[in-house]
C-alpha positions as CSV (number, residue, x, y, z in Angstrom):
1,X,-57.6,-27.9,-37.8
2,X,-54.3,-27.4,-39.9
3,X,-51.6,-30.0,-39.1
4,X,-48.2,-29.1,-37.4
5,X,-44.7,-29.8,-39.2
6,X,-44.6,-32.4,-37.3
7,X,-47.3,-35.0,-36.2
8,X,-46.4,-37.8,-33.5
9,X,-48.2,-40.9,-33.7
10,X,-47.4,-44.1,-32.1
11,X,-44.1,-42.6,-31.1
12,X,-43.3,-42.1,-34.0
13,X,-42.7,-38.2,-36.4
14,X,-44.1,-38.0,-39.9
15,X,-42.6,-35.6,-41.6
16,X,-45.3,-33.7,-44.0
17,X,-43.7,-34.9,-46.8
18,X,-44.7,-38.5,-45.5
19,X,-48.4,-37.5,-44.8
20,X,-48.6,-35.9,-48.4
21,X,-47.3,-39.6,-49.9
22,X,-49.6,-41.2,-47.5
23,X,-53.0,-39.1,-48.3
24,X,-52.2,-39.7,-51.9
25,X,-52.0,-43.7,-51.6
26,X,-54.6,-43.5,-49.6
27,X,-57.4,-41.7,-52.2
28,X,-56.5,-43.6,-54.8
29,X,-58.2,-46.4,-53.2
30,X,-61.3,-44.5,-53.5
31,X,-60.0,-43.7,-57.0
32,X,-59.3,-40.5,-56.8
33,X,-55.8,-38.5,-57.9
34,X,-55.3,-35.5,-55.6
35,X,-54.8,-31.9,-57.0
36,X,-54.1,-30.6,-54.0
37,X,-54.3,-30.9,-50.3
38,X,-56.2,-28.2,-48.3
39,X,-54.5,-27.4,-45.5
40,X,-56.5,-23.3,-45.8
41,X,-59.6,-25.0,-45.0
42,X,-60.4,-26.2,-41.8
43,X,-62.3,-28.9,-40.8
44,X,-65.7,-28.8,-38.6
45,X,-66.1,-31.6,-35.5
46,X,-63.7,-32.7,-32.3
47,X,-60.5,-33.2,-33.8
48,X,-60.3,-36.2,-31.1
49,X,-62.1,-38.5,-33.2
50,X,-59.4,-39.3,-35.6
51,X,-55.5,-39.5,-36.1
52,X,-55.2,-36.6,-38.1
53,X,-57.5,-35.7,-41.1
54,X,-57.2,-33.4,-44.5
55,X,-59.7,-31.4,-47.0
56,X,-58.1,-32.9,-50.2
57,X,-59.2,-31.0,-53.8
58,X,-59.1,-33.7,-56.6
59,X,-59.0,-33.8,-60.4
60,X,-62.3,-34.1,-60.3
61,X,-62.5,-30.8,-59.1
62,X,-64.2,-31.9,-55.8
63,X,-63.5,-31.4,-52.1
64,X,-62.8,-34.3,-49.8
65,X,-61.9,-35.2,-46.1
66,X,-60.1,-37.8,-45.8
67,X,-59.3,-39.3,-41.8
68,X,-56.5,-41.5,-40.5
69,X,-57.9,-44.1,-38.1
70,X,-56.6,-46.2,-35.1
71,X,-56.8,-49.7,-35.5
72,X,-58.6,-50.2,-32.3
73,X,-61.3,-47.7,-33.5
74,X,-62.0,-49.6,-37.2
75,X,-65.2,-51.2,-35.3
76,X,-66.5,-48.5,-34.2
77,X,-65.9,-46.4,-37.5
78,X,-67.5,-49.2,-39.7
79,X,-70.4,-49.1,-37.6
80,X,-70.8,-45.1,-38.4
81,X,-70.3,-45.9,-41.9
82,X,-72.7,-48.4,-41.8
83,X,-75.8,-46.5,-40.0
84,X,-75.1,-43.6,-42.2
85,X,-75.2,-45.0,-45.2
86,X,-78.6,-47.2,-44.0
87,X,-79.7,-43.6,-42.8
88,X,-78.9,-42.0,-46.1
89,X,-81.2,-45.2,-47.7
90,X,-84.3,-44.1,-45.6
91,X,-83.5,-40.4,-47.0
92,X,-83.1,-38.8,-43.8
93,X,-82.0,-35.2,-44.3
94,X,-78.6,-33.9,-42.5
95,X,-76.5,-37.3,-43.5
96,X,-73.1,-37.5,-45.0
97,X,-72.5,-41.0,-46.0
98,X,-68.8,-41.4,-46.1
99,X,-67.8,-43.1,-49.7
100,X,-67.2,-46.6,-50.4
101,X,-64.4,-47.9,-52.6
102,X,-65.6,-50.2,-56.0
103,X,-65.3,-52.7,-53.6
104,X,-68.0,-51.7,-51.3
105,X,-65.6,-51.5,-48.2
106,X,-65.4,-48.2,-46.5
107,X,-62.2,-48.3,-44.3
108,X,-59.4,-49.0,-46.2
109,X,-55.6,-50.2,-45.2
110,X,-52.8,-48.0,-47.4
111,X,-49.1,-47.2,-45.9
112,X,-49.7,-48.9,-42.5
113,X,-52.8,-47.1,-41.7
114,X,-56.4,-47.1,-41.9
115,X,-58.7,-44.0,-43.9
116,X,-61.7,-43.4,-44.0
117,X,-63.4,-40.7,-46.5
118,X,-66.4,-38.7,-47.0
119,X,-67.2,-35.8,-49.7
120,X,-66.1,-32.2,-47.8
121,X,-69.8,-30.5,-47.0
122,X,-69.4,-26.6,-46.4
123,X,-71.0,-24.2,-44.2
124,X,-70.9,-21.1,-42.5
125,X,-69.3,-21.1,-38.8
126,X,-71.0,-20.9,-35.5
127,X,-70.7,-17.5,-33.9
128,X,-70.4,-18.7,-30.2
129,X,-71.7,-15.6,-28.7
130,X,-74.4,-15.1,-30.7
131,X,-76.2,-18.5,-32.0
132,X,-77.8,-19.0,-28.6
133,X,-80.1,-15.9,-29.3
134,X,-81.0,-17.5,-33.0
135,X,-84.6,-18.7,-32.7
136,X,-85.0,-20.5,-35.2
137,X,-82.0,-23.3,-34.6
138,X,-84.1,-24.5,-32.0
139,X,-87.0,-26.1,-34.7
140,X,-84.3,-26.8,-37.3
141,X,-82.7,-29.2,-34.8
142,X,-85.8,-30.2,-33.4
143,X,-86.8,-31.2,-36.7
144,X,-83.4,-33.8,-37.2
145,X,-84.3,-35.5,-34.1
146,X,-87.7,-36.1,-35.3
147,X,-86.9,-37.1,-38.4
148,X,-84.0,-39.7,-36.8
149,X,-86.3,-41.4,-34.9
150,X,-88.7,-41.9,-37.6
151,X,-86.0,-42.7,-40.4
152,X,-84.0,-45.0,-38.0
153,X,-86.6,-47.4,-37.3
154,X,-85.5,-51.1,-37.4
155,X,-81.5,-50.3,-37.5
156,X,-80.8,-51.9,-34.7
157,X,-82.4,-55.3,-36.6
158,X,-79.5,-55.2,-39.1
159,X,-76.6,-52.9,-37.3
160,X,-75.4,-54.5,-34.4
161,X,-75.8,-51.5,-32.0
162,X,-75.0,-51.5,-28.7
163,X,-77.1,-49.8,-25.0
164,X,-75.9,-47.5,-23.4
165,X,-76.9,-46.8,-19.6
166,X,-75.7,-43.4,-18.6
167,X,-76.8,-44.7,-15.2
168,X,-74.0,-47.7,-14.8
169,X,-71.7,-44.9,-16.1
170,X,-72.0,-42.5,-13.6
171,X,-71.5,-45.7,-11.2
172,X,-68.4,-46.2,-12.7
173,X,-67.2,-42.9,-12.9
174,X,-68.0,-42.0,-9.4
175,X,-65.7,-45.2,-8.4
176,X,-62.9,-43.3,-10.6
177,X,-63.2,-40.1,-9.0
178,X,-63.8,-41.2,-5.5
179,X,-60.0,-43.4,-6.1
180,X,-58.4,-40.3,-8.1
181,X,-60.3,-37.0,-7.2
182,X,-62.1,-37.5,-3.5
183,X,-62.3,-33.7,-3.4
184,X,-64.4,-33.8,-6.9
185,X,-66.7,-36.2,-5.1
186,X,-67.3,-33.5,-2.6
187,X,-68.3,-31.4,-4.8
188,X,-71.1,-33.5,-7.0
189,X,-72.2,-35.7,-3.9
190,X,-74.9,-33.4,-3.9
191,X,-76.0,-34.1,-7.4
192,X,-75.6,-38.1,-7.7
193,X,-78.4,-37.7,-4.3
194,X,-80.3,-36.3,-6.1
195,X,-80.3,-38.5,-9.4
196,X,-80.5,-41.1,-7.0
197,X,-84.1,-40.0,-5.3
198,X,-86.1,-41.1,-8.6
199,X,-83.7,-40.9,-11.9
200,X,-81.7,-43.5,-10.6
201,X,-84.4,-46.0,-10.2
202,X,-86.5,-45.0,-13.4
203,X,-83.8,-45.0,-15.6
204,X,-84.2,-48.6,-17.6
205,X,-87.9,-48.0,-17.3
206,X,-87.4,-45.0,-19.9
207,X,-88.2,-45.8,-23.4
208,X,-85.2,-46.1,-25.6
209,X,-84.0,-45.2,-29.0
210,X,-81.7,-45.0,-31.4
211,X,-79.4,-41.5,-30.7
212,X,-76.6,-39.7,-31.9
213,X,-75.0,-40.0,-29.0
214,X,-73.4,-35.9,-29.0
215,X,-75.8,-34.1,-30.3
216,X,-75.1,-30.1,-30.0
217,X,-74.6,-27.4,-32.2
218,X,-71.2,-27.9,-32.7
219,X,-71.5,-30.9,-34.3
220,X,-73.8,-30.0,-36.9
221,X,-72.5,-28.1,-40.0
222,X,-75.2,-25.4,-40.8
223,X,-75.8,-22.9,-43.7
224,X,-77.6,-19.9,-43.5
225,X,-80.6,-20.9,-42.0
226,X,-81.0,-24.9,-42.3
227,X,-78.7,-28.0,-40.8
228,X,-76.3,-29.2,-43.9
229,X,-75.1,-31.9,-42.3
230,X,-74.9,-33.6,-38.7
231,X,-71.2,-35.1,-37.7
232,X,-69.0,-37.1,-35.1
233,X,-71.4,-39.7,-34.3
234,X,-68.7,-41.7,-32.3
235,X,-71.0,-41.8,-29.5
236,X,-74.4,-43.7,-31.3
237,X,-76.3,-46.3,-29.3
238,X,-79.4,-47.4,-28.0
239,X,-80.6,-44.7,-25.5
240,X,-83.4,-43.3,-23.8
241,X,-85.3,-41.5,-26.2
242,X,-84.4,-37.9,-25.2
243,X,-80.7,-38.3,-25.1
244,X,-80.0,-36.4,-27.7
245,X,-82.3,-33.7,-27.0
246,X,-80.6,-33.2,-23.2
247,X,-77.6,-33.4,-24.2
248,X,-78.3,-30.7,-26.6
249,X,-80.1,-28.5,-24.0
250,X,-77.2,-29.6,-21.3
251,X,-74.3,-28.3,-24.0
252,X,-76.4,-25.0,-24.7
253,X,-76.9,-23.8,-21.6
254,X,-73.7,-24.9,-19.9
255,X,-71.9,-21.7,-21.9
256,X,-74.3,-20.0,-21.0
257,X,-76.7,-20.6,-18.0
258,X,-79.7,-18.2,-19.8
259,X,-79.6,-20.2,-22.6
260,X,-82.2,-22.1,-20.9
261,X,-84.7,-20.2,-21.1
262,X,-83.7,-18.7,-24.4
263,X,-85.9,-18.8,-27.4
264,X,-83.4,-21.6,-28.9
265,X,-84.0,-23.7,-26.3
266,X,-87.7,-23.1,-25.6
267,X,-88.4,-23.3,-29.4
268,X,-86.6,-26.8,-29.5
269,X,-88.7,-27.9,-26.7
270,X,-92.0,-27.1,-27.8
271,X,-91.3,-28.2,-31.4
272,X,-90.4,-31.7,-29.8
273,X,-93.4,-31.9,-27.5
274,X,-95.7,-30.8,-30.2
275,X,-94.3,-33.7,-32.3
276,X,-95.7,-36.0,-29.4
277,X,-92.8,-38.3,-30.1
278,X,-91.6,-38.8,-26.5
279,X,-93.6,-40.4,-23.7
280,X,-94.7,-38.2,-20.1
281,X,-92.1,-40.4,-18.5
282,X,-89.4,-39.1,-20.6
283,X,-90.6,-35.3,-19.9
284,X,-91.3,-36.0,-16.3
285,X,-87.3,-37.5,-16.0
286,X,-85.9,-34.7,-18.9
287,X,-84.0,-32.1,-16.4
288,X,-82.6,-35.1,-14.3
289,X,-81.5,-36.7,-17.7
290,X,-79.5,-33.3,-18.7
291,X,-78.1,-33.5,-15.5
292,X,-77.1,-37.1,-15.8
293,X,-75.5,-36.7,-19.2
294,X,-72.7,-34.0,-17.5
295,X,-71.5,-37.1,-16.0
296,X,-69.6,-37.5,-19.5
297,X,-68.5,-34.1,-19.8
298,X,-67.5,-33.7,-16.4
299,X,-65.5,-37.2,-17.3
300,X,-63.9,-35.5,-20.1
301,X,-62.7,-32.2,-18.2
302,X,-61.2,-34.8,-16.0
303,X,-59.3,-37.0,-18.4
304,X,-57.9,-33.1,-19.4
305,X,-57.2,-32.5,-15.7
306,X,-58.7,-28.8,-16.7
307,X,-59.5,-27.8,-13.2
308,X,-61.7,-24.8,-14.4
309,X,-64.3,-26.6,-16.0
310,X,-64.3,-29.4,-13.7
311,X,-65.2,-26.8,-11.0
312,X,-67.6,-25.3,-13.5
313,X,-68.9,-27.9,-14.3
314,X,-70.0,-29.3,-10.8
315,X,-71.3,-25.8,-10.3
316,X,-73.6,-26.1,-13.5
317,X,-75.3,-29.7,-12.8
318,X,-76.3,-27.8,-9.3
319,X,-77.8,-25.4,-10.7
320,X,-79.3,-27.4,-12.9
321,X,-80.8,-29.3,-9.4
322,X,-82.1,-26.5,-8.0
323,X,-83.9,-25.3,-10.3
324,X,-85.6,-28.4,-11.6
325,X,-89.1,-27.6,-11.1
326,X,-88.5,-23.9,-12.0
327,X,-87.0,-25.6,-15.4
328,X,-90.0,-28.2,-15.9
329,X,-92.6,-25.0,-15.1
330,X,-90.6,-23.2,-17.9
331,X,-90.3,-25.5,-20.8
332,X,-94.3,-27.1,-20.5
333,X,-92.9,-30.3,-19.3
């Protein structure tokens, strides 16, 4: 996203001029002189997981995005750059290691602030109205998950990565809402019963893996017809072991309700089965899992006090309910 005049950051307005002087300290850590900065070319991923970030064109005639960091996320980041680059070892297609300085660290400290940097990968654009009618997405992500769970074996031996329980989050969350948004709670009591029957209790039963953590079609960088690159994995963990996969069904469908029984979808789901990577459990517990993971985007529409997706949103996990064994019939699960 092109920056304003004006960007305010810890209270505080830097002019462009400042941010120009800054991004070019900055890449010269990385030993790079910058030609140019990019503001013409926008950048793909949530703008939310950074301070403010640039395509930069140096004098080696090569595109770069360099990302301002909080301090309080540096952790976090040098985890990412961390399971990327051990990803990137194990040559797992998709990956875009961010770069290193000739000092091997990966977050750097330049004009009281903290960047990160990783080369500029280019693709062609998501038409949103039309991609959920593209077939043959479905396989091509199906195929990245695969291959993750094969080439991600053993990270958690050498990456300190932590578990996530989407369960003790929509605990949590529900506390929240019930203090701040009672008549929210009215409106989803309907679907925490439900999770609650059998999804509740099977949960930490469910085998676990290594995940993405936002997987969705958004966050993946695509050319013609292939993946080029998956990004934004602020949210990676230790997860049940089709996380990504219902969140990716969940995020699909949610702009559009057929989408679930579109080809995308259906040809994601049979190219997982047929992979036999996931256990029965995990299918039996896959529509209650998409309908647990909303949790986090209903959390997000809240934080944005965005009424209309809040009320969409509790109108799409129910549907979502009622038509579970409709779903499971559907998709061969």
């Amino acid at each position: 996203m092109p920056p304003v005049q004006h960007i305010a950051d810890n209270m505080h307005l830097y002019t462009c001029n400042d941010i120009d002087s800054s991004i070019i300290d900055a890449a010269a850590h990385w030993e790079l002189r910058v030609n140019k900065i990019r503001r013409d070319i926008s950048v793909a991923g949530s703008p939310e997981r950074c301070e403010f970030r640039f395509v930069i064109e140096c004098s080696d005639d090569r595109l770069y995005v360099l990302e301002s960091v909080t301090g309080s996320d540096i952790d976090q980041k040098t985890r990412i750059i961390s399971v990327l680059d051990f990803l990137s070892r194990k040559e797992m297609p998709g990956i875009n290691p961010h770069l290193r300085t000739k000092h091997n660290v990966g977050i750097v400290q330049s004009d009281s602030r903290f960047w990160r940097m990783a080369p500029f990968v280019h693709g062609i654009p998501l038409n949103r109205s039309e991609y959920l009618f593209e077939a043959w997405r479905g396989p091509a992500m199906a195929r990245f998950l695969i291959a993750l769970g094969d080439k991600s074996e053993g990270i958690s031996e050498v990456i300190p990565i932590s578990r996530f329980s989407i369960t003790d989050y929509i605990h949590h969350l529900v506390m929240q809402i019930k203090k701040h948004d009672p008549e929210v709670l009215d409106r989803i009591t309907p679907v925490i019963q439900f999770l609650e029957k059998r999804f509740m209790k099977i949960h930490d039963r469910l085998p676990a893996g290594f995940c993405h953590g936002d997987f969705h079609p958004l966050n993946i960088i695509w050319s013609q017809d292939a993946i080029q690159a998956v990004i934004d994995w602020e949210f990676l963990g230790i997860k049940p072991e089709a996380y990504d996969a219902a969140n990716l069904v969940g995020c699909i469908s949610s702009e559009n309700p057929h989408g679930l029984l579109g080809d995308l979808v259906t040809g994601f789901i049979c190219h997982l089965k047929a992979a036999g990577i996931m256990s029965d459990i995990t299918w039996e517990m896959f529509v209650e899992l998409v309908i647990a993971i909303r949790f986090a985007w209903l959390s997000e529409w809240l934080r944005h006090k965005d009424q209309d997706m809040i009320a969409q949103e509790s109108i799409y996990m129910k549907l979502l309910m009622n038509n579970d064994t409709m779903l499971k019939t559907a998709w061969g699960i």
